[in-house]
PyMOL commands that place a pseudoatom at each C-alpha (Angstrom):
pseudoatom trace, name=CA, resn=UNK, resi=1, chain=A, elem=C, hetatm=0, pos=[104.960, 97.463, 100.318]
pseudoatom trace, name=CA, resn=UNK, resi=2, chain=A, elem=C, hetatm=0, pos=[104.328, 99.369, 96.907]
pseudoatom trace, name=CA, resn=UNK, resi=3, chain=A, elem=C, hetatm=0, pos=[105.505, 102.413, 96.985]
pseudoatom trace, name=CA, resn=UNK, resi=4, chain=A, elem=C, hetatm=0, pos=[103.190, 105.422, 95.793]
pseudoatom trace, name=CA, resn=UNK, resi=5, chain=A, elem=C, hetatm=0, pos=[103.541, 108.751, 95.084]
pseudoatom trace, name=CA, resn=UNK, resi=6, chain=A, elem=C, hetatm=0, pos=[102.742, 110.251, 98.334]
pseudoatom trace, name=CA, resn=UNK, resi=7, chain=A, elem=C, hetatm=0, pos=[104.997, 106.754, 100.121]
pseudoatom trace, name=CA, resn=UNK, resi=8, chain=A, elem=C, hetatm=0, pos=[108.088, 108.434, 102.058]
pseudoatom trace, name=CA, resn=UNK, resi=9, chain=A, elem=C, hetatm=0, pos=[110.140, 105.610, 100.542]
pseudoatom trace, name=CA, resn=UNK, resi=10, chain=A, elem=C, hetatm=0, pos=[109.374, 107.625, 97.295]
pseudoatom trace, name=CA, resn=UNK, resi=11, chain=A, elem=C, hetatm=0, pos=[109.683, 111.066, 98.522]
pseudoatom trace, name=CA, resn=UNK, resi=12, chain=A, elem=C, hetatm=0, pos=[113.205, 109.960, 99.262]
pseudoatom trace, name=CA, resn=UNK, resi=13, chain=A, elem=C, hetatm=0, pos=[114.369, 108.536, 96.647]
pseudoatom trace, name=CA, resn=UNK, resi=14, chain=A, elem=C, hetatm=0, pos=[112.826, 111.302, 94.629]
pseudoatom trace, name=CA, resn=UNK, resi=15, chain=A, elem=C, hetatm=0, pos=[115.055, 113.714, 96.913]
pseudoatom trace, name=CA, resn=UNK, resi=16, chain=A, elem=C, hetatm=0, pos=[118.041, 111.820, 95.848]
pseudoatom trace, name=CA, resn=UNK, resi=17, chain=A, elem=C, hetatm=0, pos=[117.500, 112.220, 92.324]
pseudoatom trace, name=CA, resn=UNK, resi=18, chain=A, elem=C, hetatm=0, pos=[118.053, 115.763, 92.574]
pseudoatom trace, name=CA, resn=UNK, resi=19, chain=A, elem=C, hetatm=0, pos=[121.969, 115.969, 91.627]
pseudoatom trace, name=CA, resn=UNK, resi=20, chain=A, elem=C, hetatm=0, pos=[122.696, 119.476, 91.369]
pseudoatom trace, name=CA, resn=UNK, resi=21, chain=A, elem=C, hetatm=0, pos=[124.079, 118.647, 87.873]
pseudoatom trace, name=CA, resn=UNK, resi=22, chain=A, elem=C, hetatm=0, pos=[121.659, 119.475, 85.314]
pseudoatom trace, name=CA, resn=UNK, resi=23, chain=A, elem=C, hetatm=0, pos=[122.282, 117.126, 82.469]
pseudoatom trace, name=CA, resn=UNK, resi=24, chain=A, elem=C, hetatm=0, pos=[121.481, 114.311, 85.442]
pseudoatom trace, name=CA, resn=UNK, resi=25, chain=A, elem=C, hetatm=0, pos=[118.457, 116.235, 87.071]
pseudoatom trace, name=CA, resn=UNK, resi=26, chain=A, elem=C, hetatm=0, pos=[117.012, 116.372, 83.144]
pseudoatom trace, name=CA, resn=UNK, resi=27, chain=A, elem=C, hetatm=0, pos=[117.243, 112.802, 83.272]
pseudoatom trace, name=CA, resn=UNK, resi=28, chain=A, elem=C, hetatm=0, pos=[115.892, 111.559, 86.374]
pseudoatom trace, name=CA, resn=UNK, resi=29, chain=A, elem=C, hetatm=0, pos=[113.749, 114.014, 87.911]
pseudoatom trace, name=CA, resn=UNK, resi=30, chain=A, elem=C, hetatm=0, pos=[111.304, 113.126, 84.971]
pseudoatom trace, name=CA, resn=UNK, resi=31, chain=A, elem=C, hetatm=0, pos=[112.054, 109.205, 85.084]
pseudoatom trace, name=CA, resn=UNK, resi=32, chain=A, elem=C, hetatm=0, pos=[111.128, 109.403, 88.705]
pseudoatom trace, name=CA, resn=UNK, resi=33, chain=A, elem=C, hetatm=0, pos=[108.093, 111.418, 88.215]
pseudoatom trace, name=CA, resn=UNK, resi=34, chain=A, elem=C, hetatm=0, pos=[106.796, 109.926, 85.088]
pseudoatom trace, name=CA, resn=UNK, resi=35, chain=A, elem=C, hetatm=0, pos=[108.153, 106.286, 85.041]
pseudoatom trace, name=CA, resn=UNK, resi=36, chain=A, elem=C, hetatm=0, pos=[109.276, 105.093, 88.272]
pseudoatom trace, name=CA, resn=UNK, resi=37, chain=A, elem=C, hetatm=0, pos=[106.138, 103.756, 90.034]
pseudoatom trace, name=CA, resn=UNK, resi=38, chain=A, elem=C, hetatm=0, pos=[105.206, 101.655, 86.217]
pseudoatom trace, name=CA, resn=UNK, resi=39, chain=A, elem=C, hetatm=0, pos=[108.786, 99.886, 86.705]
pseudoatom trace, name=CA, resn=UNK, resi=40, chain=A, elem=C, hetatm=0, pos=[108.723, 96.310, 87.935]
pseudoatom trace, name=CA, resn=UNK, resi=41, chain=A, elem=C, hetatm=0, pos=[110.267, 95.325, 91.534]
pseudoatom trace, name=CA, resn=UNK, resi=42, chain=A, elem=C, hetatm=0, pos=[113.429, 94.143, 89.720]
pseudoatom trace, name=CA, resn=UNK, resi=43, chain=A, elem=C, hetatm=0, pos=[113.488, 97.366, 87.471]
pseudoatom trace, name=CA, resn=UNK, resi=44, chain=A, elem=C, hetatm=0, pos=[112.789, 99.395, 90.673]
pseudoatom trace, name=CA, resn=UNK, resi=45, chain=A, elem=C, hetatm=0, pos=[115.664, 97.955, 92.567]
pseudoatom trace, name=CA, resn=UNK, resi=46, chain=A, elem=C, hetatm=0, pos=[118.018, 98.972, 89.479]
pseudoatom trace, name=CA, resn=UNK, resi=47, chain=A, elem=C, hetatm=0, pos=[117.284, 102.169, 90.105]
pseudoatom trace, name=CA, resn=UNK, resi=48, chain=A, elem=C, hetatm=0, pos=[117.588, 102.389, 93.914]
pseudoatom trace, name=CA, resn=UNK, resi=49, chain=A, elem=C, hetatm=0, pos=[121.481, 100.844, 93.186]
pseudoatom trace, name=CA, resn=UNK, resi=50, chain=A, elem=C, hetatm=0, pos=[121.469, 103.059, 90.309]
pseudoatom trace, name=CA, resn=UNK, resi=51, chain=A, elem=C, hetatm=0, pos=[120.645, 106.478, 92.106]
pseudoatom trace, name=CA, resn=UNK, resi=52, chain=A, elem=C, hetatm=0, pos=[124.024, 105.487, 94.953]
pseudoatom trace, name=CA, resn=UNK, resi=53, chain=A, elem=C, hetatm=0, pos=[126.309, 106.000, 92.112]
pseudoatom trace, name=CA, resn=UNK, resi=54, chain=A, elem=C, hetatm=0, pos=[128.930, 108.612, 91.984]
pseudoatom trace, name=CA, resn=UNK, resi=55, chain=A, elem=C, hetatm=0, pos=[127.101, 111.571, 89.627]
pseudoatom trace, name=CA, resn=UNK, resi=56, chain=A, elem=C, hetatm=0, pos=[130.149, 111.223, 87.661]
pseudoatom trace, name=CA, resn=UNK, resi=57, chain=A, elem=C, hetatm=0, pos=[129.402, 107.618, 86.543]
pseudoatom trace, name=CA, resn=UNK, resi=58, chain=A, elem=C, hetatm=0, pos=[126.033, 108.509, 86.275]
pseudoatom trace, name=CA, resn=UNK, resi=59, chain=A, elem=C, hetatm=0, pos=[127.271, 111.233, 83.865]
pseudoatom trace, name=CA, resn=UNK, resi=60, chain=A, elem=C, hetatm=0, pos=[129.001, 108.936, 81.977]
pseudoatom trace, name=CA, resn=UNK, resi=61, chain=A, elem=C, hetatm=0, pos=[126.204, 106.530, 81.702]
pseudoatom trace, name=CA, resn=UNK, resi=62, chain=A, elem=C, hetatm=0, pos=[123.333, 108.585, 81.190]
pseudoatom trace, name=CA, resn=UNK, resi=63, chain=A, elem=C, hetatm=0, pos=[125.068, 110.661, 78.377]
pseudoatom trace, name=CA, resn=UNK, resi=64, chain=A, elem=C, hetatm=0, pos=[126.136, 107.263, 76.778]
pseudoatom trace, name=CA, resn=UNK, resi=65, chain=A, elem=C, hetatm=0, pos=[129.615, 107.877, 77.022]
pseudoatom trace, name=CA, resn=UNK, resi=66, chain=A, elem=C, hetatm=0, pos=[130.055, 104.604, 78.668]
pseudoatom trace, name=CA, resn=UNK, resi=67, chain=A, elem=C, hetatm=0, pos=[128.264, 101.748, 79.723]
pseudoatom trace, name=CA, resn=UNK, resi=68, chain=A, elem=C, hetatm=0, pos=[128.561, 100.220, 83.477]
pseudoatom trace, name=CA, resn=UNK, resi=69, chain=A, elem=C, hetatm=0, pos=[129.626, 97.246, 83.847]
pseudoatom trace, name=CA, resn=UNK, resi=70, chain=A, elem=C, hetatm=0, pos=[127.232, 95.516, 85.857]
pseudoatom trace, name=CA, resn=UNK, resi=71, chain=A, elem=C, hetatm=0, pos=[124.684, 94.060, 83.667]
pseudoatom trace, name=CA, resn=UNK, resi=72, chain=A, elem=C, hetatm=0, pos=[121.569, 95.441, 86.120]
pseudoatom trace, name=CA, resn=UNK, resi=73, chain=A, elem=C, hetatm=0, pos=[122.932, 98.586, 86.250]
pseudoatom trace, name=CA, resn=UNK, resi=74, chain=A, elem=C, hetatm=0, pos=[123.522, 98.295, 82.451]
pseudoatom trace, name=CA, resn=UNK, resi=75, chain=A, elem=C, hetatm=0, pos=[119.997, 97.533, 82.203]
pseudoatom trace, name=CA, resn=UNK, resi=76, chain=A, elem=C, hetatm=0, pos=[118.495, 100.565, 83.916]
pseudoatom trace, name=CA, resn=UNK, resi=77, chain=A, elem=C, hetatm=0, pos=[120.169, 103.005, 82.292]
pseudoatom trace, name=CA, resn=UNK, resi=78, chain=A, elem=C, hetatm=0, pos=[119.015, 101.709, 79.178]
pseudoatom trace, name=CA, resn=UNK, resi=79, chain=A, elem=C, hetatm=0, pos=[115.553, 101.919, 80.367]
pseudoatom trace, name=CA, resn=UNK, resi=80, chain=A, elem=C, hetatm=0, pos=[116.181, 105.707, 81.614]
pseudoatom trace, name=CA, resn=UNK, resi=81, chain=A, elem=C, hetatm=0, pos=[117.863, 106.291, 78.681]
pseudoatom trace, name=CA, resn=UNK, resi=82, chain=A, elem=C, hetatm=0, pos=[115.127, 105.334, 76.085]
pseudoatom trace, name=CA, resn=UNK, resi=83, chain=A, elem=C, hetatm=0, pos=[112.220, 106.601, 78.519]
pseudoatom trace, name=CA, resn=UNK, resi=84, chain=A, elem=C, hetatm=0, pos=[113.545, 109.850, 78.573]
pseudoatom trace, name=CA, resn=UNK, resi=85, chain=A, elem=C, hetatm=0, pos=[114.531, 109.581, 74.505]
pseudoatom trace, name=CA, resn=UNK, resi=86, chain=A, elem=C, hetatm=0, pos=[111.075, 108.257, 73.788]
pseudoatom trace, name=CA, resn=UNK, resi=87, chain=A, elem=C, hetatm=0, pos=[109.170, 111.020, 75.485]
pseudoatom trace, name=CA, resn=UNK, resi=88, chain=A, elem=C, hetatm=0, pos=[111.273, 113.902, 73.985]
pseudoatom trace, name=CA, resn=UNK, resi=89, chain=A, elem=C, hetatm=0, pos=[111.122, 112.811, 70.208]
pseudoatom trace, name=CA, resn=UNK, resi=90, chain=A, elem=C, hetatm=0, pos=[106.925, 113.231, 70.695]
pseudoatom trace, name=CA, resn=UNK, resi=91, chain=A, elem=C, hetatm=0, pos=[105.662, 116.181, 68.870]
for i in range(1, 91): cmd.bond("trace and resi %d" % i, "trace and resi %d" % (i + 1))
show_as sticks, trace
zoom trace
């Protein structure tokens, strides 16, 4: 089933993106709204492993502290991270 924006598989896992830490909600709230549904089914399922994390992993991910080490998960934050990097360097 693709998901869409108005899917309730989406609406959740747009729920759990909200962290209640603000360097992650600047993050992924955006990602999810603006990226998400363009990702491919592999790329997708990153993300749904991604978002079960402990926010202090994320943390440490996200703000490229440290890099996880599990390759998929390694591969998602990437993505997030140069999204998110892309999108704020535009003028």
């Amino acid at each position: 089933m693709k998901e869409t924006v108005d899917s309730l598989s989406f609406k959740r896992l747009k729920w759990h993106c909200r962290r209640g830490m603000l360097e992650l909600d600047l993050l992924l709230e955006p990602f999810i709204n603006d990226v998400f549904l363009t990702l491919d089914d592999e790329d997708k399922a990153r993300f749904y492993t991604l978002i079960e994390c402990e926010d202090q992993d994320l943390f440490l991910w996200l703000m490229q502290t440290e890099v996880p080490q599990d390759p998929d998960l390694a591969c998602i934050v990437k993505i997030i991270v140069t999204r998110v990097q892309t999108k704020n360097d535009r003028p």
